[in-house]
C-alpha positions as CSV (number, residue, x, y, z in Angstrom):
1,X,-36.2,-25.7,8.6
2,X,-33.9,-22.7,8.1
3,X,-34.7,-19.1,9.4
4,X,-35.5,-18.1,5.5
5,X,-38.0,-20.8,5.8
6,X,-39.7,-19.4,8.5
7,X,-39.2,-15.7,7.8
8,X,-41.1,-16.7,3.7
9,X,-43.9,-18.6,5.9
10,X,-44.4,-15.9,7.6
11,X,-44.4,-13.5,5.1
12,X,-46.8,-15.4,3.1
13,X,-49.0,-15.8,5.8
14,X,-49.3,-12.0,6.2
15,X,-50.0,-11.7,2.9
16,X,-52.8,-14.4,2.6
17,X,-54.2,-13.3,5.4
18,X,-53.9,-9.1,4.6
19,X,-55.7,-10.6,0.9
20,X,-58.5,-11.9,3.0
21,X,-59.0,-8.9,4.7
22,X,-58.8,-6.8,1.8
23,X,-61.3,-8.9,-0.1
24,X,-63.6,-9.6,3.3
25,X,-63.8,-6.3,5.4
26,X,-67.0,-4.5,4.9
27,X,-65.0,-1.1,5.5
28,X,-63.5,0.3,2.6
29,X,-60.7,2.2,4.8
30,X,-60.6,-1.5,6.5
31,X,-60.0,-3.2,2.6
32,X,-57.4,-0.7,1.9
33,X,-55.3,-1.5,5.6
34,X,-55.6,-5.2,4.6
35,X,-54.3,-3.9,0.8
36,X,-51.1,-2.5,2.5
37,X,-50.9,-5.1,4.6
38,X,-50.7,-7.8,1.7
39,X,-48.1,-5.9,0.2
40,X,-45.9,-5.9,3.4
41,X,-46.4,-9.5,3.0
42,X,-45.4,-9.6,-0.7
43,X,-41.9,-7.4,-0.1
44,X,-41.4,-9.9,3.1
45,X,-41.3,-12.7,0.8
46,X,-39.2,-10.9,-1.9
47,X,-37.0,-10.6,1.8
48,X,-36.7,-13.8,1.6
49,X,-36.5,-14.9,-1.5
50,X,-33.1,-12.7,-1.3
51,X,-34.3,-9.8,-3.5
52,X,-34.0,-6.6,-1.3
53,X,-34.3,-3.7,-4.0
54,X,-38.1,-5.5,-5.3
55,X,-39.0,-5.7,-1.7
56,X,-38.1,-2.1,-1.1
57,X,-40.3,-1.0,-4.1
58,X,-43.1,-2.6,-3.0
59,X,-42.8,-0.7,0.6
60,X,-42.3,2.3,-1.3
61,X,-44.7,2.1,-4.4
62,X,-47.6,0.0,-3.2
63,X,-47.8,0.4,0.9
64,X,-46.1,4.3,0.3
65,X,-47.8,5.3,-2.6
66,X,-50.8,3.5,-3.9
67,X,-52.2,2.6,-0.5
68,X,-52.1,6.6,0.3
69,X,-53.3,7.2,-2.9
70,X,-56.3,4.8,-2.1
71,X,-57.3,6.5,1.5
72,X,-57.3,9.9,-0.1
73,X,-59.5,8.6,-2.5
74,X,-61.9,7.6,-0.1
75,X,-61.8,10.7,2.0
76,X,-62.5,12.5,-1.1
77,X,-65.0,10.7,-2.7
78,X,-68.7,11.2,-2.0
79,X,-70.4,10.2,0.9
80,X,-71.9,6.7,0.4
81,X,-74.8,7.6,2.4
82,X,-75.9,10.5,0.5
83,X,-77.6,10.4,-3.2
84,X,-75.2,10.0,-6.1
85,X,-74.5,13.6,-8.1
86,X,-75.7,13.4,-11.6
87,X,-72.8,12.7,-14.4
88,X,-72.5,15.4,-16.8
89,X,-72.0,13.6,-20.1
90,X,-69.6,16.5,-21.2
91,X,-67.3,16.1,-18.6
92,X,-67.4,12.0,-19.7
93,X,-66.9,12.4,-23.2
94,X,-64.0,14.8,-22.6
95,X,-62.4,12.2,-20.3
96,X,-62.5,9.8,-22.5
97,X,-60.8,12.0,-25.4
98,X,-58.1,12.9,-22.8
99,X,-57.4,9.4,-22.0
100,X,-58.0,8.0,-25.5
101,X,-55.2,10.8,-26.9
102,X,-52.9,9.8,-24.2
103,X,-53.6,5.8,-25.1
104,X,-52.9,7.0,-28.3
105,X,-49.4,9.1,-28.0
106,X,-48.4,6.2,-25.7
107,X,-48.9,3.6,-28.5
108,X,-47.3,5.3,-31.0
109,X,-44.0,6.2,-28.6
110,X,-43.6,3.0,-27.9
111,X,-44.1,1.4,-31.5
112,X,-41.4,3.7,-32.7
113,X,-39.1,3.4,-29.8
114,X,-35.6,1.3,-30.2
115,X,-36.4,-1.9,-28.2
116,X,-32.7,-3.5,-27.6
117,X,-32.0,-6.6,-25.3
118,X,-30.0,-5.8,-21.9
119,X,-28.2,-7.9,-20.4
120,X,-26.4,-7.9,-17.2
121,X,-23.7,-9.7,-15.6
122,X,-24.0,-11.3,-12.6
123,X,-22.1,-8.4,-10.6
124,X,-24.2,-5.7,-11.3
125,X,-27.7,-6.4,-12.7
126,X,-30.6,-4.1,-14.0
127,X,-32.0,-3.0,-11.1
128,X,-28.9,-2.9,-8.9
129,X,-27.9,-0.1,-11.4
130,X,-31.3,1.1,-11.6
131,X,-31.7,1.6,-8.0
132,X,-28.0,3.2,-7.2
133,X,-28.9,6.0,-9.8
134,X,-32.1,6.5,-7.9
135,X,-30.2,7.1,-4.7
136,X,-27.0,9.0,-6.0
137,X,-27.8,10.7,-9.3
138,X,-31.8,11.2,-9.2
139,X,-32.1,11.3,-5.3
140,X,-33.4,15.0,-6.0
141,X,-35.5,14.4,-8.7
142,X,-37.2,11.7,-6.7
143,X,-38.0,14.0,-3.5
144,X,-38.7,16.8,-5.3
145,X,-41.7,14.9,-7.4
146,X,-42.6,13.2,-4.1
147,X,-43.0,17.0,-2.6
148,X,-45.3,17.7,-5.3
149,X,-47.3,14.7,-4.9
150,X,-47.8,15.5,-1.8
151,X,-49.1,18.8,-2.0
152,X,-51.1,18.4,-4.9
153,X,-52.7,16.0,-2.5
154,X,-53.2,18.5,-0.1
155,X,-54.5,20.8,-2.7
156,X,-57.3,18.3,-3.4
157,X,-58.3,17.8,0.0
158,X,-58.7,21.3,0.6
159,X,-60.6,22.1,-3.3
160,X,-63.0,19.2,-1.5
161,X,-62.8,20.9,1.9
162,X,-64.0,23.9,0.4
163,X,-66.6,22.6,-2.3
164,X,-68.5,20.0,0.5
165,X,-68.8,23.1,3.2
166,X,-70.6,25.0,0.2
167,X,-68.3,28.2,0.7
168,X,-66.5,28.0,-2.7
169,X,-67.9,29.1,-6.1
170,X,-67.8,25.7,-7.9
């Protein structure tokens, strides 16, 4: 048994066992721990499996990203121990026209888009070059829309602040 062996069994074993928790916990903060911890298991076995650049996405998309995306959602989300709020069929309806428009422009950008085959050489694949452009030419790009993220997040956090203490007009 090699050390690759050992370092995928492990990996694996994480993420089984950060699934279970994420599908067993009664605590939804608890679920969403055992979420990011599944997905440390996931990039360790893309580790192992010799494919660095997937295993850093997944650090960076689902443990960075969605799993902070997920608590922030529970800390902004109503208490579960209070009465649900009425829905305002309005503010559905309009959703639904929002995301049915942008379904819409999607389908039609894509149906009209030139779909051509890449291929790669061995030497330098797709996401070799995809990732170097991410860290030389769009390094910038990519903080600066992290930065934004970020405070738009603290944005909501404060709109909710403000709107659970009962000070703010809405």
């Amino acid at each position: 048994m090699t050390a690759t062996d050992l370092v995928f069994g492990a990996s694996a074993a994480v993420a089984l066992g950060g699934a279970l928790l994420a599908v067993g916990l009664r605590n939804i903060f608890h679920n969403i721990l055992g979420f990011a911890l599944a997905m440390l298991g996931v990039a360790g076995i893309f580790l192992a499996l010799g494919s660095d650049f997937l295993a850093a996405v997944f650090v960076l998309v689902y443990v960075g990203a969605v799993a902070i995306a997920m608590v922030y959602a529970v800390m902004l989300s109503h208490p579960l121990d209070q009465p649900p709020r009425a829905r305002s069929v309005g503010k559905i309806a309009a959703a639904a026209a929002v995301a049915a428009a942008g379904a819409g422009g999607l389908w039609v950008v894509l149906r009209r888009a030139p779909w051509i085959a890449v291929t790669a050489t061995a030497e330098e694949s797709l996401a070799a070059r995809a990732g170097w452009r991410f860290l030389t030419d769009y390094v910038l790009v990519f903080e600066l829309i992290s930065v934004l993220l970020l405070v738009a997040m603290m944005g909501a956090v404060m709109v909710a602040r403000r709107s659970r203490s009962g000070t703010g007009s809405w």
